[in-house]
C-alpha positions in Angstrom: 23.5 3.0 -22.1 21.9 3.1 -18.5 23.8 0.3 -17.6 27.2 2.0 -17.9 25.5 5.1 -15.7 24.0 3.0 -13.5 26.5 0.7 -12.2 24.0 -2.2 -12.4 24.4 -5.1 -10.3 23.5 -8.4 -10.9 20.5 -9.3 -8.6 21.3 -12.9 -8.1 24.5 -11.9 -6.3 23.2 -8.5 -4.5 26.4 -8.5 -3.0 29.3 -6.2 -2.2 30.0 -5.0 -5.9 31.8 -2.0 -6.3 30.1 0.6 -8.1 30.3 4.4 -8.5 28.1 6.2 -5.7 25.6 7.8 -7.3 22.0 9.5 -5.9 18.8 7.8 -6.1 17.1 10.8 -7.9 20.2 10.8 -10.4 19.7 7.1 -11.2 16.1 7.3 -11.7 16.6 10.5 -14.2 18.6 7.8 -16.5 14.8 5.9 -16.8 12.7 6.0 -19.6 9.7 4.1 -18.6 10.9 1.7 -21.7 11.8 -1.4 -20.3 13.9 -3.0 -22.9 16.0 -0.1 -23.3 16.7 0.4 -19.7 17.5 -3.0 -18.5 18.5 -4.4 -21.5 19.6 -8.5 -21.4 22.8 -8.0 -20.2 24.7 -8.4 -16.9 23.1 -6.5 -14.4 19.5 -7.0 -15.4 17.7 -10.3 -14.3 14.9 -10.8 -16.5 12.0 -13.4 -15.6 9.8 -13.7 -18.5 6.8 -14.5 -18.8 5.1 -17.7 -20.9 8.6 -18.5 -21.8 7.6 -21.5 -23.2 5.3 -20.9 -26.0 6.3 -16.9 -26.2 2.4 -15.8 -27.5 1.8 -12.3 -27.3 -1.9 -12.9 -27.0 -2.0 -15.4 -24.0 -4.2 -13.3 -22.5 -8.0 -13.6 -23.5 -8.9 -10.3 -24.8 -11.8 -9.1 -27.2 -11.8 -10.7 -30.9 -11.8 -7.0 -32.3 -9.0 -6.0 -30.9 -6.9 -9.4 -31.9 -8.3 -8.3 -34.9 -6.9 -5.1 -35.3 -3.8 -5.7 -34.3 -4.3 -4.9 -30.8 -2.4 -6.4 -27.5 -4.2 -5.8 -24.1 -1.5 -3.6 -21.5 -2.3 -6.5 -19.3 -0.1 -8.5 -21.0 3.3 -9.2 -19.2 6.2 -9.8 -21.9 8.7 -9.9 -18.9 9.4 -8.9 -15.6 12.8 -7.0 -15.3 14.7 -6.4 -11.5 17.9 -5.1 -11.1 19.5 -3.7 -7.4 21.7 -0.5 -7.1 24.2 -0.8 -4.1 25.4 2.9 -4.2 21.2 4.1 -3.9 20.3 0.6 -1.8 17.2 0.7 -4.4 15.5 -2.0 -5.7 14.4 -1.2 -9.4 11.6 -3.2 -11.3 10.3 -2.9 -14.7 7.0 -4.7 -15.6 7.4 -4.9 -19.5 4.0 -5.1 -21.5 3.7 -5.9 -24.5 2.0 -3.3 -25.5 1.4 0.1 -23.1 1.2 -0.8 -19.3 -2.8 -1.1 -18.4 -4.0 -0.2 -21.7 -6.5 -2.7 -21.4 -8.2 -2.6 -24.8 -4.6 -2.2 -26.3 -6.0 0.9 -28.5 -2.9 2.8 -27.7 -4.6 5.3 -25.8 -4.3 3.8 -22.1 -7.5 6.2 -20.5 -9.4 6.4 -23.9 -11.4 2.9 -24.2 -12.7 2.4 -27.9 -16.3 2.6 -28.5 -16.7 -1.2 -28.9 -15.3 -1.5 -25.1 -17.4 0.7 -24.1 -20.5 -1.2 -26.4 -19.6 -4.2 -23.9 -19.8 -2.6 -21.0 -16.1 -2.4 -20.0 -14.3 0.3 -18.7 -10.2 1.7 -19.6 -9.5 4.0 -17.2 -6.7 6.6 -17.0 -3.7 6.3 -14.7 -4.4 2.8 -13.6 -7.9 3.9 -11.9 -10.6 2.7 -10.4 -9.8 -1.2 -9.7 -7.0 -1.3 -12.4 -4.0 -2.8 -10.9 -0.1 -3.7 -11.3 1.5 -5.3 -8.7 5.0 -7.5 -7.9 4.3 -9.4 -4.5 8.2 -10.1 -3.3 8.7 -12.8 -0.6 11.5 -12.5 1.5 13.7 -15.5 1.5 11.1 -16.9 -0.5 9.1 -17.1 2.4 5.7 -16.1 1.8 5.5 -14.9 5.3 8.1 -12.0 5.4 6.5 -10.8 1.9 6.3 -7.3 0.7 4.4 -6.0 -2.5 5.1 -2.9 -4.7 2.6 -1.2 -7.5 -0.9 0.5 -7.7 -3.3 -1.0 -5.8 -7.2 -2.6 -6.8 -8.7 -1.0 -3.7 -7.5 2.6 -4.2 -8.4 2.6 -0.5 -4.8 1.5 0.2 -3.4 3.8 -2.4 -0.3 5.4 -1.5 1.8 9.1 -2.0 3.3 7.8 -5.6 2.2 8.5 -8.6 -1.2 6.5 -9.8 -1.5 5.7 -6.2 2.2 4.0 -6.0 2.8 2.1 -3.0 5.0 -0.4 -1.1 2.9 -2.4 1.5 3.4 -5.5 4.0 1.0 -8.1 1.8 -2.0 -8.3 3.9 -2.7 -12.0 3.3 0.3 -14.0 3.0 -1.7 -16.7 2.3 -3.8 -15.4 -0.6 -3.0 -15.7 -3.9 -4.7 -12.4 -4.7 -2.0 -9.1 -5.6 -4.2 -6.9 -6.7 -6.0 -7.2 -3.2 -3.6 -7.7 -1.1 -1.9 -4.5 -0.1 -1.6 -4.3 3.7 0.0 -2.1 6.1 2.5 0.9 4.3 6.0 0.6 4.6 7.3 4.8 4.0 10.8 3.5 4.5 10.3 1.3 1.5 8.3 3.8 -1.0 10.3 4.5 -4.1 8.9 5.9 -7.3 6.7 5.1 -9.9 8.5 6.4 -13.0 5.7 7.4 -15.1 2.1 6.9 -15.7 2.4 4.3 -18.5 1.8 6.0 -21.9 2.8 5.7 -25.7 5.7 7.5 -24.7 6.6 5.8 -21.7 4.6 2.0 -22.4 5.9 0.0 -19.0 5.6 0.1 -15.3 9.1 0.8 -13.9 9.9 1.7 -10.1 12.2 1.6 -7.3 11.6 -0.2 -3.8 14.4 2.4 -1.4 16.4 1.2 1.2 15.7 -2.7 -0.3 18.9 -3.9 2.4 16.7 -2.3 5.4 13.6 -4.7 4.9 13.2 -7.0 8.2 14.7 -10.2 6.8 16.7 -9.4 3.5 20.9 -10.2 3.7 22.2 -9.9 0.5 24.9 -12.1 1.1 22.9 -15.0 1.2 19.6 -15.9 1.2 16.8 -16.1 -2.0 13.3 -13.7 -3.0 10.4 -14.6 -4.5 8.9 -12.7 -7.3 5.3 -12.9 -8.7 3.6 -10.2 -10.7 -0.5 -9.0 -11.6 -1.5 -6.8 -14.0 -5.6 -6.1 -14.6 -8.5 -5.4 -13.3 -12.3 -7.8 -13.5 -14.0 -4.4 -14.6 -12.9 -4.2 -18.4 -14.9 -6.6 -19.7 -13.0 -7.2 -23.0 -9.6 -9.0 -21.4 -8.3 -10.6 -19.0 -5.5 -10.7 -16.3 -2.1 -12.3 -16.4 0.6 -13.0 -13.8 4.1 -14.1 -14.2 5.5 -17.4 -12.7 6.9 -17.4 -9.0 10.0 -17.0 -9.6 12.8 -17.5 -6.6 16.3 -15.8 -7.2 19.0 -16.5 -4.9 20.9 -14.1 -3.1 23.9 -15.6 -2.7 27.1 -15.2 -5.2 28.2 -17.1 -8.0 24.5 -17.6 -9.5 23.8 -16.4 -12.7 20.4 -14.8 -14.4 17.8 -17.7 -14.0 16.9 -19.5 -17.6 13.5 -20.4 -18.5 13.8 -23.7 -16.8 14.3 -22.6 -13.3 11.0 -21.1 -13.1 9.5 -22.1 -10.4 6.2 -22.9 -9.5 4.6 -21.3 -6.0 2.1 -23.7 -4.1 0.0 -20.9 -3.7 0.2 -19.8 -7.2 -1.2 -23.7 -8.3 -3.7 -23.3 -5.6 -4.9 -20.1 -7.1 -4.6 -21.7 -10.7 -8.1 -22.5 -11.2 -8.9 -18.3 -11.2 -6.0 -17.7 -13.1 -7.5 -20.2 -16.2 -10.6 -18.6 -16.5 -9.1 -15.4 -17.5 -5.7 -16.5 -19.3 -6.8 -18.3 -23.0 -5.1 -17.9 -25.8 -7.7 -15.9 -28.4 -8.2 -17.3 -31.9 
């Protein structure tokens, strides 16, 4: 299992666990762009979900044909998945859809809308284009002003070298709630790999933040981060977007993968809430 080849660490402790050295390129090959497979529940994988409470696939509003095919819109975040290789100093995410990663009519061709999206006057672009966006904002600390944020950007103005446009930027706005955005001044240091462009074969949006000890701020013998992620875009017409919950993971040892209950919710986040619950309703 990747696990056992990549001598996952635990997140919450990101501390001096022995491991076998190993080369970021080498680690990354082990990837599937399958979130569930890669960083399965298990020690070494922190997973934040997302709706934990109620667990409905359809929380977010999308088209009533598509509900009634079947259909899941690829903005819909199942779970957030974060695990930290010492040996590479790489931060690895995995944004797990329920479906395929920014398929936005959920038609199983992410790229190819279906002729009623189109009819409505909504868009599904391939490889996360135009203003189509997944992003994980990570505060530092859980300070909101040392925050960084990893993904494809909205404005593909601040695209980056990745694939789909893949970057790691300062957030440009700490005080915005906004991800999609919000992607401010590059940080090359920091700019990992986007895995794959999310497809049938490869459905989620996995990555790697490099050198993740050499951000201004992080110790990973103490300390906590904040994690929040976006996936959407307001152009498709026929669903909406969804973020996770804040979520603030300590650093320091002895702390275990964070249940349901320790969710946490981010005063920016509630003051942003009002945007957020006009797109997020659960479809008949």
């Amino acid at each position: 299992m990747v696990r056992r080849t990549l001598s996952l660490v635990i997140l919450a402790s990101l501390a001096l666990v022995g491991g076998r050295a190993a080369s970021a390129a080498t680690i990354l090959s082990q990837l599937t762009g399958n979130a569930e497979k890669d960083f399965p529940a298990a020690p070494g994988t922190t997973i934040i979900p997302n709706d934990p409470l109620h667990g409905d696939p359809h929380h977010v509003f999308q088209a009533e044909f598509a509900t009634q095919r079947g259909w899941i819109s690829g903005w819909n975040i199942k779970d957030v998945r974060v695990t930290y290789d010492k040996s590479s100093d790489q931060l690895l995410v995995a944004v797990n859809a329920f479906s395929i990663a920014g398929d936005a009519d959920g038609n199983g061709d992410p790229g190819g809308p279906d002729p009623l999206t189109t009819r409505a006057g909504g868009v599904d672009l391939p490889h996360l284009g135009g203003r189509e966006s997944i992003a994980v904002r990570i505060n530092i600390n859980d300070n909101p002003n040392n925050a960084i944020i990893a993904g494809v950007p909205g404005d593909k103005s601040h695209a980056g070298p990745g694939l789909d446009g893949f970057t790691v930027a300062r957030v440009a706005n700490p005080n915005s709630t906004d991800l999609a955005f919000n992607f401010g001044t590059p940080l090359p240091n920091q700019i990992g790999t986007l895995l794959f462009d999310p497809s049938a074969q490869h459905p989620d949006f996995e990555f790697s933040i490099k050198n993740f000890s050499k951000i201004p701020g992080v110790d990973l013998s103490k300390g906590t981060i904040g994690i929040l992620a976006f996936a959407g875009t307001p152009d498709d017409i026929i669903a909406g977007e969804d973020a996770t919950p804040y979520t603030v993971l300590p650093l320091g040892e002895k702390v275990t993968v964070p249940e349901p209950a320790t969710l946490l919710a981010w005063s920016l986040v509630a003051a942003g809430a009002t945007w957020v619950r006009r797109r997020r309703r659960a479809s008949a």
